[in-house]
PDB file of the backbone (N, CA, C, O) and the ligand in Angstrom, with CONECT records:
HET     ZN  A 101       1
ATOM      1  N   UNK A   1       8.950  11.446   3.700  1.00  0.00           N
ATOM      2  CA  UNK A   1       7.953  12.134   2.884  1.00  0.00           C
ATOM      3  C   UNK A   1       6.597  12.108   3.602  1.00  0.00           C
ATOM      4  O   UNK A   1       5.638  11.412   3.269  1.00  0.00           O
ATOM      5  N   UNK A   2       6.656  13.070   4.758  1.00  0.00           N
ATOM      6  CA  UNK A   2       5.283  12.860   5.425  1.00  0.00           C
ATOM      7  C   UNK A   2       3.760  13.339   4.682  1.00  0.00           C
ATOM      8  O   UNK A   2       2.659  12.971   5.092  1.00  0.00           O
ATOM      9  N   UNK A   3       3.996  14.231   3.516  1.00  0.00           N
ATOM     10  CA  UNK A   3       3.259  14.762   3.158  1.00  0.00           C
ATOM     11  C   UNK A   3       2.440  13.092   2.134  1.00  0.00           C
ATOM     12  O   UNK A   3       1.232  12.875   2.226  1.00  0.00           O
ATOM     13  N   UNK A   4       3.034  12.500   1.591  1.00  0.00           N
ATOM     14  CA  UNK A   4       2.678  11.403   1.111  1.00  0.00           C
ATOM     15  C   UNK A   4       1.922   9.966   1.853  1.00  0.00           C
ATOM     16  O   UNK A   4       1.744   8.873   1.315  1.00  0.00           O
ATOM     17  N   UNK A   5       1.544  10.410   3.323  1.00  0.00           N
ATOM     18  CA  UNK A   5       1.251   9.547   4.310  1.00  0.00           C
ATOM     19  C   UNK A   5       0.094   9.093   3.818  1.00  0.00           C
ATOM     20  O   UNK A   5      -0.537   9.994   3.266  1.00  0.00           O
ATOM     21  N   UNK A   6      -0.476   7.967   3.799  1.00  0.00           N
ATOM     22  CA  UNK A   6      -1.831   7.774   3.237  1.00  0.00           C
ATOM     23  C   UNK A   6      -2.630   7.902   4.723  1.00  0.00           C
ATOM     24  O   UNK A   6      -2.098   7.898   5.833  1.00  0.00           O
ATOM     25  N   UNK A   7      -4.223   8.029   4.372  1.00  0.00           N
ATOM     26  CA  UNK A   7      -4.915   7.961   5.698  1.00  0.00           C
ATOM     27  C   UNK A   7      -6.569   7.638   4.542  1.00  0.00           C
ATOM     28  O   UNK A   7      -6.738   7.570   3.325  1.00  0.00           O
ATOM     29  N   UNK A   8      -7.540   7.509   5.823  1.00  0.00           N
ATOM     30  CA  UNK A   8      -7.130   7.142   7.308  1.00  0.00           C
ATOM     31  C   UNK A   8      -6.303   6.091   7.738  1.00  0.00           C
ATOM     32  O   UNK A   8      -6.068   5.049   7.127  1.00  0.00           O
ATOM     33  N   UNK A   9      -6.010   6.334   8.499  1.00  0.00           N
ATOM     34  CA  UNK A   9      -5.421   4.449   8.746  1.00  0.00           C
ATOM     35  C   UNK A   9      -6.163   3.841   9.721  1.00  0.00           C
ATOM     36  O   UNK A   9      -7.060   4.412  10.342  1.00  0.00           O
ATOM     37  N   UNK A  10      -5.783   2.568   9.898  1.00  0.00           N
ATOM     38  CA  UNK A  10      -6.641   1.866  11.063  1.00  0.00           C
ATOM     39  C   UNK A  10      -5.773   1.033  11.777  1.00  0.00           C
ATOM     40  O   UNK A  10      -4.920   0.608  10.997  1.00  0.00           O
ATOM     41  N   UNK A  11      -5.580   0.534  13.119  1.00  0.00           N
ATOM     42  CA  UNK A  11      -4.789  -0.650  12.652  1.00  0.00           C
ATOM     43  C   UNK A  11      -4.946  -2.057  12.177  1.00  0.00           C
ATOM     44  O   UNK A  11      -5.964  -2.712  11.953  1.00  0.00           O
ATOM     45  N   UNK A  12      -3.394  -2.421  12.060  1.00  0.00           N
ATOM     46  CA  UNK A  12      -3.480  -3.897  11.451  1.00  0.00           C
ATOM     47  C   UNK A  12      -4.590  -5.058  12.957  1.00  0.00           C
ATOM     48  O   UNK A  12      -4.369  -4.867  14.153  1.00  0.00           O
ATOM     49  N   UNK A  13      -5.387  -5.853  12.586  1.00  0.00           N
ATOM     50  CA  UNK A  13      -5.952  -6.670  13.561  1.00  0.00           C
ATOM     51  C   UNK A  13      -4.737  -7.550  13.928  1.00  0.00           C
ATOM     52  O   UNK A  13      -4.920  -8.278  14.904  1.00  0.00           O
ATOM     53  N   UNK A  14      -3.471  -7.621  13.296  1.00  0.00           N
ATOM     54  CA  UNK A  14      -2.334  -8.567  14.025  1.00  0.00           C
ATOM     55  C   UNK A  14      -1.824  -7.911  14.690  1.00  0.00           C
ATOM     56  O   UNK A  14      -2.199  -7.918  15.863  1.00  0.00           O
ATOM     57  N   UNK A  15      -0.875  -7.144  14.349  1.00  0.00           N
ATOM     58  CA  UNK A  15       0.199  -6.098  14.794  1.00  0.00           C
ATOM     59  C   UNK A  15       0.207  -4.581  15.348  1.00  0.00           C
ATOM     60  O   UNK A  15       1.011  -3.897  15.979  1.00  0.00           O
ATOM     61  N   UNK A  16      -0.822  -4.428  14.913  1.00  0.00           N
ATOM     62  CA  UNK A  16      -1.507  -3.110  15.683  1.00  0.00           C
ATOM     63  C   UNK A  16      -0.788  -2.166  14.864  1.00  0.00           C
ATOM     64  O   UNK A  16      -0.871  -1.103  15.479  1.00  0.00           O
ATOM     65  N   UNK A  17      -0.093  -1.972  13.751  1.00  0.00           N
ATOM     66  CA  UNK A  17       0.386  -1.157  13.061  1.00  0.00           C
ATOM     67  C   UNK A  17      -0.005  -0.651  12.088  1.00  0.00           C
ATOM     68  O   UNK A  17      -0.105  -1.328  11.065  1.00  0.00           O
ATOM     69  N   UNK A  18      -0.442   1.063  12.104  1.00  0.00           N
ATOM     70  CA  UNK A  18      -1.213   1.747  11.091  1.00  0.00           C
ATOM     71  C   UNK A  18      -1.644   1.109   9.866  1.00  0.00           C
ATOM     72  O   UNK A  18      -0.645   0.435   9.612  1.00  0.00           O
ATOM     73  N   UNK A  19      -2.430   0.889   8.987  1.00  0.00           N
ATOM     74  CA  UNK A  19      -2.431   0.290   7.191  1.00  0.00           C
ATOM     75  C   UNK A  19      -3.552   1.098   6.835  1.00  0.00           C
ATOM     76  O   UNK A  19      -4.161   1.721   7.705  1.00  0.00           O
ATOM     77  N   UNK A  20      -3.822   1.135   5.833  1.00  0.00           N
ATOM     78  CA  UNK A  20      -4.621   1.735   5.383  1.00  0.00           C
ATOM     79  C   UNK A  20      -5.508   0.976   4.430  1.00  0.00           C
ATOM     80  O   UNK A  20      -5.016  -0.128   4.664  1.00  0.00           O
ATOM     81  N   UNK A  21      -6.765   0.638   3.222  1.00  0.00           N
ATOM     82  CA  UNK A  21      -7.338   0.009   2.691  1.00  0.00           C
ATOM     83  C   UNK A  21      -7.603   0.818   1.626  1.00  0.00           C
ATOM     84  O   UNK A  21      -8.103   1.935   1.494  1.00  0.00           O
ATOM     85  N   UNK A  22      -7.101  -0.101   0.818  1.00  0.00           N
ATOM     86  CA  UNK A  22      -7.159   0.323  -0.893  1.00  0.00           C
ATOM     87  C   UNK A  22      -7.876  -0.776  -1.708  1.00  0.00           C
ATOM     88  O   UNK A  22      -7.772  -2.002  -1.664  1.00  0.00           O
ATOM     89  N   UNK A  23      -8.751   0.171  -2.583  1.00  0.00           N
ATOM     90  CA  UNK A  23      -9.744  -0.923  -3.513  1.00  0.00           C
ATOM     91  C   UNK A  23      -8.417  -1.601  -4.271  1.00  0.00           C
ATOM     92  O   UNK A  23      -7.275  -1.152  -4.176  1.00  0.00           O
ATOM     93  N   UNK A  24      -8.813  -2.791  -5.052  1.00  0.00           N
ATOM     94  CA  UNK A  24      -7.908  -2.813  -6.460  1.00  0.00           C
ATOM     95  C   UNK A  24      -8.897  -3.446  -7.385  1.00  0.00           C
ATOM     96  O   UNK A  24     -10.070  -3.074  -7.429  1.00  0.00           O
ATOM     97  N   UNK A  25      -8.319  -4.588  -8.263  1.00  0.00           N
ATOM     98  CA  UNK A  25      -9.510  -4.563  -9.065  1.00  0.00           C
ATOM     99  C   UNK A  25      -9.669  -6.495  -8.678  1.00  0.00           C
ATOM    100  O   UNK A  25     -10.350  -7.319  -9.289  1.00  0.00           O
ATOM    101  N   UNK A  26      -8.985  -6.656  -7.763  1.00  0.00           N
ATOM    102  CA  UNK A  26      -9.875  -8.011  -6.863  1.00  0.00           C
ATOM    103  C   UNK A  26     -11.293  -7.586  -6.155  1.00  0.00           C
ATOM    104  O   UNK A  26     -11.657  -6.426  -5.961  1.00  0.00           O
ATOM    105  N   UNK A  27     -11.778  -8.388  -5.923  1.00  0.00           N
ATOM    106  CA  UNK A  27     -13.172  -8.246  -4.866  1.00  0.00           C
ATOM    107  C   UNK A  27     -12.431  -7.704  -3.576  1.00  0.00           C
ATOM    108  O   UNK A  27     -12.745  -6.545  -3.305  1.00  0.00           O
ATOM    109  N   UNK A  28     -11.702  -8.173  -2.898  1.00  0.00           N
ATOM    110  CA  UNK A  28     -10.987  -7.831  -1.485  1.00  0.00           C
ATOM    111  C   UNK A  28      -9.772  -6.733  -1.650  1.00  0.00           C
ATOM    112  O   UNK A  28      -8.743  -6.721  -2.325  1.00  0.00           O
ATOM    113  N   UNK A  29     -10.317  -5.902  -0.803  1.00  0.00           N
ATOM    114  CA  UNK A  29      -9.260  -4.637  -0.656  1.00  0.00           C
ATOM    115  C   UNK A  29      -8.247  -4.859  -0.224  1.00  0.00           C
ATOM    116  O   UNK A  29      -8.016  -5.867   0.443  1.00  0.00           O
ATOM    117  N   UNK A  30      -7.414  -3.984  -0.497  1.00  0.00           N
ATOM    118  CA  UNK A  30      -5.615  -4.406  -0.014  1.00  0.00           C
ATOM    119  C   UNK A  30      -5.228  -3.704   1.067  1.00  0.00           C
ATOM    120  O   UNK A  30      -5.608  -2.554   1.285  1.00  0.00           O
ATOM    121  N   UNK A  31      -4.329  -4.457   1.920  1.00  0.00           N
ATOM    122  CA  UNK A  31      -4.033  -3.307   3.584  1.00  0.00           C
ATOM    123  C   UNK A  31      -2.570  -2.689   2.718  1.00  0.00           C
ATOM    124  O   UNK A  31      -1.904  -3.306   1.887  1.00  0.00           O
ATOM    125  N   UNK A  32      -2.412  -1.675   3.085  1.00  0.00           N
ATOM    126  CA  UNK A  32      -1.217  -1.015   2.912  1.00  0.00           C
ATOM    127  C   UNK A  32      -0.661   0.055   3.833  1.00  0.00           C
ATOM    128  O   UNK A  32      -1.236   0.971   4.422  1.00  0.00           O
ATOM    129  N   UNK A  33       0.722  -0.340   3.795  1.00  0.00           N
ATOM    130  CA  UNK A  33       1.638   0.365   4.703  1.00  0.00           C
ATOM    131  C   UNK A  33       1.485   2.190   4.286  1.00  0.00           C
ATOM    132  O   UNK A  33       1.682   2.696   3.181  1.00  0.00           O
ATOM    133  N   UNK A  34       1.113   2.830   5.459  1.00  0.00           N
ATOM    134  CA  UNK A  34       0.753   4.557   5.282  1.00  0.00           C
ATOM    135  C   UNK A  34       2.248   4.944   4.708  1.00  0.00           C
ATOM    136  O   UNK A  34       2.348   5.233   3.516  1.00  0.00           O
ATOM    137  N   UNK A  35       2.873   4.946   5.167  1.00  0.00           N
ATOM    138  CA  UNK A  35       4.420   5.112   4.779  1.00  0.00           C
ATOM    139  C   UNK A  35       4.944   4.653   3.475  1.00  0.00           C
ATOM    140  O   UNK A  35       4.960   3.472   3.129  1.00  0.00           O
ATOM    141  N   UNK A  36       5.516   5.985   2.530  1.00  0.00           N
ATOM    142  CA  UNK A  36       5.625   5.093   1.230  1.00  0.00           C
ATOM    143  C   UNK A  36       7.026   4.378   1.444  1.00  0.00           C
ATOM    144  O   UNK A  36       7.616   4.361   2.524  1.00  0.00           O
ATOM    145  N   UNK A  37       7.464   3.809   0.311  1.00  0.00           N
ATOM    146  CA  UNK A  37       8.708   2.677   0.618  1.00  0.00           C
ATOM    147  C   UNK A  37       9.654   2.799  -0.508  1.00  0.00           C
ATOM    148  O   UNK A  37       9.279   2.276  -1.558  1.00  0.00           O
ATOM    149  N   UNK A  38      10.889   3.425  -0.505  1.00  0.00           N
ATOM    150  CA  UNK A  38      11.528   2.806  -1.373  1.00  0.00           C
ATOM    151  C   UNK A  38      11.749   1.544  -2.372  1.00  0.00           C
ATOM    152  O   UNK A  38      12.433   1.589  -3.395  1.00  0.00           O
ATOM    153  N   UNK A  39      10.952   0.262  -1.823  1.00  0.00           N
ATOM    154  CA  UNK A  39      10.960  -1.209  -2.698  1.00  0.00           C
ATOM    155  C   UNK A  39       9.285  -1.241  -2.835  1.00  0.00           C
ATOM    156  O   UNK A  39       8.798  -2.370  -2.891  1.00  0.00           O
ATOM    157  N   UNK A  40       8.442  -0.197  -2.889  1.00  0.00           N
ATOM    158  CA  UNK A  40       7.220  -0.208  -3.354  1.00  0.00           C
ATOM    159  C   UNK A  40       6.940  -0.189  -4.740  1.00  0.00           C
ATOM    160  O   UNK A  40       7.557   0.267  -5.702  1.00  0.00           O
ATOM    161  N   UNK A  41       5.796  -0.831  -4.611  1.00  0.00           N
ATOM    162  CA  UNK A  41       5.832  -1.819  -6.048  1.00  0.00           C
ATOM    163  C   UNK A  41       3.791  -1.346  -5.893  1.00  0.00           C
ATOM    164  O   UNK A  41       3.049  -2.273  -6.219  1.00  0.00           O
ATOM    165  N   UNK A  42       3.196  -0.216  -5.502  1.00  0.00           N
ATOM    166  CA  UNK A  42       2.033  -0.170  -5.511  1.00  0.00           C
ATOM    167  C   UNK A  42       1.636   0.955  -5.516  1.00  0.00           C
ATOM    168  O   UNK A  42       1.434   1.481  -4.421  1.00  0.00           O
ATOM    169  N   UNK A  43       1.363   1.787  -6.857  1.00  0.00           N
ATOM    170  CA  UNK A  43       0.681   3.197  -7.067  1.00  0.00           C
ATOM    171  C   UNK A  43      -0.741   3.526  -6.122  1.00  0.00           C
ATOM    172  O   UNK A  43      -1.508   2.582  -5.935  1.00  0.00           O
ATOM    173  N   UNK A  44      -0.980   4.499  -5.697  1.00  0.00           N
ATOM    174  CA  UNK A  44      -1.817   4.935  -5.121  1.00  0.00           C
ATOM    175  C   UNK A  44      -2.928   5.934  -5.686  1.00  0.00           C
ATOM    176  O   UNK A  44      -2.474   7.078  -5.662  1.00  0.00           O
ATOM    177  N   UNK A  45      -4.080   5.895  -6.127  1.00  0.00           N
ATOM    178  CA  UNK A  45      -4.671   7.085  -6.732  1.00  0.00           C
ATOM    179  C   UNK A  45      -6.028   7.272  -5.777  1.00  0.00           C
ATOM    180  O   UNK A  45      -6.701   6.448  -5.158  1.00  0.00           O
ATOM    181  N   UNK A  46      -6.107   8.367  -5.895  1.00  0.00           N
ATOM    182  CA  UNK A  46      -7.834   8.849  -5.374  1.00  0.00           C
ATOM    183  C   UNK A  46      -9.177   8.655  -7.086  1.00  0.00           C
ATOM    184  O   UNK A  46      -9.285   8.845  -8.297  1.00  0.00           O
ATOM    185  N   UNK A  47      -9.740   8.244  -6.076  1.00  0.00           N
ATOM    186  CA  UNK A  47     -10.664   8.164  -7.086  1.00  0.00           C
ATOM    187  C   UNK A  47     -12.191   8.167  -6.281  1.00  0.00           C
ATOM    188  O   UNK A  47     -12.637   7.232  -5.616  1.00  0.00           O
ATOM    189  N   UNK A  48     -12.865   9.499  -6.536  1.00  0.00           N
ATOM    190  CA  UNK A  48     -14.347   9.511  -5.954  1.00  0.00           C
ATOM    191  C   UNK A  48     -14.232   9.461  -4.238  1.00  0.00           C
ATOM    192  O   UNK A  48     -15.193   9.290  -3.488  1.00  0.00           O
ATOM    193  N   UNK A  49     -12.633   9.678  -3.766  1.00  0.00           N
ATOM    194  CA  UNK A  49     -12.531  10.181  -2.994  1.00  0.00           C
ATOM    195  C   UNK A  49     -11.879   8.917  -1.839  1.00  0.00           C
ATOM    196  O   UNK A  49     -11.815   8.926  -0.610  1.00  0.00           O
ATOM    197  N   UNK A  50     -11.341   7.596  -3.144  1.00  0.00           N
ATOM    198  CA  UNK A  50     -11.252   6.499  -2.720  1.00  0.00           C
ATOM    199  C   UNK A  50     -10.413   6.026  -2.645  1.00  0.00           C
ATOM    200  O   UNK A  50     -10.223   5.806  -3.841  1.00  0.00           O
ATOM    201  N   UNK A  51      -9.493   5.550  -2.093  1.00  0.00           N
ATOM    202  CA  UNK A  51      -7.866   4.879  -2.605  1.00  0.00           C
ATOM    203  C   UNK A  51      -8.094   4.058  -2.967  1.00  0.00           C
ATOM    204  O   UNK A  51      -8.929   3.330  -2.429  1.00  0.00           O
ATOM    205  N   UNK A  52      -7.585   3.807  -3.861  1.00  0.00           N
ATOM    206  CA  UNK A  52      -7.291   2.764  -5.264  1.00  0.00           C
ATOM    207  C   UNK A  52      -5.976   2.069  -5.338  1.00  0.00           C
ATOM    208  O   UNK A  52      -5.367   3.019  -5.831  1.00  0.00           O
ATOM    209  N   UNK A  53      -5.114   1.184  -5.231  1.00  0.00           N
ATOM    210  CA  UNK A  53      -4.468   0.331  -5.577  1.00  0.00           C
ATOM    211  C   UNK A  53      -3.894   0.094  -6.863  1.00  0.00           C
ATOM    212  O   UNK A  53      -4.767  -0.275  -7.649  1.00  0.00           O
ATOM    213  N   UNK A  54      -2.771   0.165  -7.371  1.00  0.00           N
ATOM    214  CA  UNK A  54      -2.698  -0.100  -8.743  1.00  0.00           C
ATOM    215  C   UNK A  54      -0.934  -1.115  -8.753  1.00  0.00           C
ATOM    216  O   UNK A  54      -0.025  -0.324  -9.008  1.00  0.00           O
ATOM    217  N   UNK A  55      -0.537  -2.231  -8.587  1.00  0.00           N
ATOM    218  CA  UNK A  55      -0.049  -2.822  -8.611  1.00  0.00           C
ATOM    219  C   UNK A  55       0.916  -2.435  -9.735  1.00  0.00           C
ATOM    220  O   UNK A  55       0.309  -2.321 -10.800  1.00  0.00           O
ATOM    221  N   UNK A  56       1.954  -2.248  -9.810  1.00  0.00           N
ATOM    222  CA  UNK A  56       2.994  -1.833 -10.944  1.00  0.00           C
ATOM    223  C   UNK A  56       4.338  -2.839 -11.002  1.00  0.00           C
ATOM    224  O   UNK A  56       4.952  -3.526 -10.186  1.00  0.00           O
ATOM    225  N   UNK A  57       4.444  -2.530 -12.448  1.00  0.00           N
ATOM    226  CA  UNK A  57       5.595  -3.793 -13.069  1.00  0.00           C
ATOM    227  C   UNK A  57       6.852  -2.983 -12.602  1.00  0.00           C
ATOM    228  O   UNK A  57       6.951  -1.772 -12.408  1.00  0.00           O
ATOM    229  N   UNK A  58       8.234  -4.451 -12.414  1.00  0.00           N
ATOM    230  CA  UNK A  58       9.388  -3.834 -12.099  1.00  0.00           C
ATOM    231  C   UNK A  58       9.900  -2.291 -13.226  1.00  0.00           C
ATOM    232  O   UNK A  58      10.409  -1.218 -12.905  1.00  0.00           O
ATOM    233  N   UNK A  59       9.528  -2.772 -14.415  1.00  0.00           N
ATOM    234  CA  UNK A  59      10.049  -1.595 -15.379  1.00  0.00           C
ATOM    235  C   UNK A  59       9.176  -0.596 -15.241  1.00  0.00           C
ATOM    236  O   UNK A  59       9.633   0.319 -15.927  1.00  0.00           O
ATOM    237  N   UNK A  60       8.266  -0.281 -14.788  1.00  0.00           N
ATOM    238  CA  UNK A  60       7.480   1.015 -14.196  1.00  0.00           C
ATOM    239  C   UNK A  60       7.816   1.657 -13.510  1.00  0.00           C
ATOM    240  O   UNK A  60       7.572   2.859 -13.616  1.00  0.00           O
ATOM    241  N   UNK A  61       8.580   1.118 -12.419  1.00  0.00           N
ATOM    242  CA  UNK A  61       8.700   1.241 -11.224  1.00  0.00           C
ATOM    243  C   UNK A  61       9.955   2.428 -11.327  1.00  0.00           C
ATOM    244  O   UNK A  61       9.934   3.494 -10.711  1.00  0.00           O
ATOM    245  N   UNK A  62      10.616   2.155 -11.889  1.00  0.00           N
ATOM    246  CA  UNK A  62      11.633   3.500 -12.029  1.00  0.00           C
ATOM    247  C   UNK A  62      11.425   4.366 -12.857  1.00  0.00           C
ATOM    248  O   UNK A  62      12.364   5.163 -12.839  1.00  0.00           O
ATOM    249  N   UNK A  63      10.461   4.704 -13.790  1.00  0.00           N
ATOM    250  CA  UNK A  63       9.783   5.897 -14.365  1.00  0.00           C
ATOM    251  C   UNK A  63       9.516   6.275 -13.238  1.00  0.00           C
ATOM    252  O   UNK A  63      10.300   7.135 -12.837  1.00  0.00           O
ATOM    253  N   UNK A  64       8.206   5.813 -12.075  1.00  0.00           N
ATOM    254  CA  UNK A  64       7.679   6.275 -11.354  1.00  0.00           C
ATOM    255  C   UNK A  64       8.822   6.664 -10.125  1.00  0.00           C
ATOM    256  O   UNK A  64       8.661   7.677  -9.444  1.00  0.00           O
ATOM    257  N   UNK A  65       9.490   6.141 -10.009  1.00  0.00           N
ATOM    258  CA  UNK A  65      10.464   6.730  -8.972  1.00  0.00           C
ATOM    259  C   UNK A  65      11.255   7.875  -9.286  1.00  0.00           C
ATOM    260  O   UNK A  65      11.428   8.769  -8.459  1.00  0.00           O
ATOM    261  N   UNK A  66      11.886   7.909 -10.760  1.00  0.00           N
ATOM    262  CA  UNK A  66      12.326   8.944 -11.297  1.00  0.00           C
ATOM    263  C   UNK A  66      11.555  10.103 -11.392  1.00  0.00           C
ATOM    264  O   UNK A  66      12.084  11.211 -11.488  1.00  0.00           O
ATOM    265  N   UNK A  67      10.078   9.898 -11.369  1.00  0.00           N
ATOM    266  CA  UNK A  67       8.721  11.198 -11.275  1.00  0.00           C
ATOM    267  C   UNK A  67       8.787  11.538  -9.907  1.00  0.00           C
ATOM    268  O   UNK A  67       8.428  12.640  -9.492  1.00  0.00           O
ATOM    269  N   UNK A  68       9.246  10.610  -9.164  1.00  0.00           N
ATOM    270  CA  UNK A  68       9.095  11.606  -8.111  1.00  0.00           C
ATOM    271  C   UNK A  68       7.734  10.665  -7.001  1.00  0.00           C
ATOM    272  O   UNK A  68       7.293  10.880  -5.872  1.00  0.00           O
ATOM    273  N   UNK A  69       7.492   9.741  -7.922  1.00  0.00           N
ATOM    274  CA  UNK A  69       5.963   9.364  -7.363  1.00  0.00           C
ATOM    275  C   UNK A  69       6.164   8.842  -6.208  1.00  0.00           C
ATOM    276  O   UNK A  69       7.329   8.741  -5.822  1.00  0.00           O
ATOM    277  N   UNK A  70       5.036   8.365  -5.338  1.00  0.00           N
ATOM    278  CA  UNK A  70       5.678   7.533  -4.056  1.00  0.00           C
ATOM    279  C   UNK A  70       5.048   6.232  -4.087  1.00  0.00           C
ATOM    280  O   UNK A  70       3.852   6.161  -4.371  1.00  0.00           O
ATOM    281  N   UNK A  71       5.718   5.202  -3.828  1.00  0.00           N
ATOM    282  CA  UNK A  71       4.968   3.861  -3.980  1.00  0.00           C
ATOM    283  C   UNK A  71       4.927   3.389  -2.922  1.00  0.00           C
ATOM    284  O   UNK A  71       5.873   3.593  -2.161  1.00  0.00           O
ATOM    285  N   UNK A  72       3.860   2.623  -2.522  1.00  0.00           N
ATOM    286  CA  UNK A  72       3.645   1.758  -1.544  1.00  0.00           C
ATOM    287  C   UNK A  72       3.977   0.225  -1.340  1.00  0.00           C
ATOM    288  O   UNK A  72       4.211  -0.422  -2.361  1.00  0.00           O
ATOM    289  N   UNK A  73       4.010  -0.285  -0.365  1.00  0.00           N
ATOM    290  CA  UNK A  73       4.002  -2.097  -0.229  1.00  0.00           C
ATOM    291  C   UNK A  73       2.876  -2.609   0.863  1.00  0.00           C
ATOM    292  O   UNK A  73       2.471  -2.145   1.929  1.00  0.00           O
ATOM    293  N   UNK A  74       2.621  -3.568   0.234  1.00  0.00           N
ATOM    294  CA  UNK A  74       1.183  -4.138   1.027  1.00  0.00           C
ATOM    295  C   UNK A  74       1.385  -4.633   2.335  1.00  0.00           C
ATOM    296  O   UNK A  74       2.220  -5.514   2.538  1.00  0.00           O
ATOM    297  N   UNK A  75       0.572  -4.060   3.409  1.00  0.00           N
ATOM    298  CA  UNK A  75       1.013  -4.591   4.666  1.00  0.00           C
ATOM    299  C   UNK A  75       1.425  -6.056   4.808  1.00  0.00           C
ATOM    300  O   UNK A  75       2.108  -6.357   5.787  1.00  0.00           O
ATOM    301  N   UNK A  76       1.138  -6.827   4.085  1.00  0.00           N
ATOM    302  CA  UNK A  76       1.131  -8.357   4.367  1.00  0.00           C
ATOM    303  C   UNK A  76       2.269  -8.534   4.310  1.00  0.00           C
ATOM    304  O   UNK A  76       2.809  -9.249   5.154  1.00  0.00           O
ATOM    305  N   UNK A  77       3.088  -7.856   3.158  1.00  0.00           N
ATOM    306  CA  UNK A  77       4.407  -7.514   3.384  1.00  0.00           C
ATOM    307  C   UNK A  77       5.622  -7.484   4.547  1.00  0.00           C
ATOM    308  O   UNK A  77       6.322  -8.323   5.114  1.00  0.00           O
ATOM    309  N   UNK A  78       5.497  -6.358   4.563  1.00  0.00           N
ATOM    310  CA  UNK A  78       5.677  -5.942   6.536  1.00  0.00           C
ATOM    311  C   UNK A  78       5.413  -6.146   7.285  1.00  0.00           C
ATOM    312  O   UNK A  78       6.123  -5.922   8.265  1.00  0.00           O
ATOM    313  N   UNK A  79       4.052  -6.792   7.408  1.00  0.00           N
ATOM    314  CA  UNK A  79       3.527  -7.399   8.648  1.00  0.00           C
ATOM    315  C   UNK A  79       4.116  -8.677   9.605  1.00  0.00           C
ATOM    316  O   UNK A  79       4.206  -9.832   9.189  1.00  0.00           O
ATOM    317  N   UNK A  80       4.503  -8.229  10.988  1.00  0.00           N
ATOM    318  CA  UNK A  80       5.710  -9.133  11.457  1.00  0.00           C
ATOM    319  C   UNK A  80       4.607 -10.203  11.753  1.00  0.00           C
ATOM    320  O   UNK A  80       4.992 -11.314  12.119  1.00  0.00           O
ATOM    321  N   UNK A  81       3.425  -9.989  11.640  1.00  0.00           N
ATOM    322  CA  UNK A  81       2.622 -11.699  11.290  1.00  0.00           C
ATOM    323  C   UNK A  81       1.963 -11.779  10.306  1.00  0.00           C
ATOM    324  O   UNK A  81       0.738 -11.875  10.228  1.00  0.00           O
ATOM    325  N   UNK A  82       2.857 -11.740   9.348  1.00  0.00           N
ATOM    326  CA  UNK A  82       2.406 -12.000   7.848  1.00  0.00           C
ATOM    327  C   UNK A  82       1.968 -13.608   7.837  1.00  0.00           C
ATOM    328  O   UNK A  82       0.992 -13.873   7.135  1.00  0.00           O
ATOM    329  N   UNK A  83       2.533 -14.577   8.471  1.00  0.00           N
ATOM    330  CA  UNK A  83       1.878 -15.643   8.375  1.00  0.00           C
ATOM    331  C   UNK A  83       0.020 -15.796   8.728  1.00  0.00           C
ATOM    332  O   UNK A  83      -0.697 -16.568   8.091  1.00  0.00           O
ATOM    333  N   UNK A  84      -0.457 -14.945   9.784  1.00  0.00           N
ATOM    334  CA  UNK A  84      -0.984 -15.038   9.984  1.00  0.00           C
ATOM    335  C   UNK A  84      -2.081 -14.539   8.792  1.00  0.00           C
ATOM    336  O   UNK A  84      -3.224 -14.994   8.842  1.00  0.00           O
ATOM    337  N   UNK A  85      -1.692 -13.569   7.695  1.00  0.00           N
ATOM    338  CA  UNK A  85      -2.144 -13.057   6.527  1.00  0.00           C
ATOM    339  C   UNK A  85      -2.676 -14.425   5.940  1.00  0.00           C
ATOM    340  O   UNK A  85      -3.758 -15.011   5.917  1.00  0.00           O
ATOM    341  N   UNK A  86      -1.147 -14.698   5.388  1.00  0.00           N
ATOM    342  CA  UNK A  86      -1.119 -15.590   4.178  1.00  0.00           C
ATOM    343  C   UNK A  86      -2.391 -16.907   5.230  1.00  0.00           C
ATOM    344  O   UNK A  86      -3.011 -17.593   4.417  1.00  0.00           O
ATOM    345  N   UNK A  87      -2.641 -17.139   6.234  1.00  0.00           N
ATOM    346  CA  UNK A  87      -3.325 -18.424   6.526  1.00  0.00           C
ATOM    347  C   UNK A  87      -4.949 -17.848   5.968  1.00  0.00           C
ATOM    348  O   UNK A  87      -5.583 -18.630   5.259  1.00  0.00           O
ATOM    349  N   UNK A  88      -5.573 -16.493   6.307  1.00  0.00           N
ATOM    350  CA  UNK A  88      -6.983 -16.018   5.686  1.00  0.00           C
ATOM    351  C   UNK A  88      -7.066 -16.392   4.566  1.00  0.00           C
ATOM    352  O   UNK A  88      -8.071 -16.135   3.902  1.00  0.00           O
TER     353      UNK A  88
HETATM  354 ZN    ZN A 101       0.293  -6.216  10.792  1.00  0.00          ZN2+
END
């Protein structure tokens, strides 16, 4: 689903692999994988021209898949140095 690619992207400072930065409603923005994901568990909205973050429950998650929507997963996720995440 290339049309669903998020941007800009930048890369990851570990892995060098595209992510992109989404507000949510923590103080610290979330990296996320441009590519949506079948086991995504993270709505995406524009807002003021902003990506936004919206963290969604397992029982959401298949309304929204059944819509058609595309969900994301947080780079920290995927990130083949996610340890290095979880230590920040
Ligand atoms: Zn990475």
């Amino acid at each position: 689903m290339p049309e669903h690619r998020l941007q800009p992207t930048e890369p990851c400072r570990s892995c060098r692999a595209p992510i992109v930065w989404a507000k949510t409603r923590q103080p610290t923005p979330l990296p996320i994988d441009p590519e949506p994901s079948e086991h995504g568990n993270i709505a995406i909205y524009l807002e003021d021209g902003v990506l936004h973050a919206n963290v969604i429950l397992k029982a959401q998650r298949q309304a929204l898949n059944a819509a058609g929507r595309p969900l994301y997963i947080a780079h920290f996720v995927s990130c083949p140095h996610a340890n290095d995440w979880r230590k920040r």
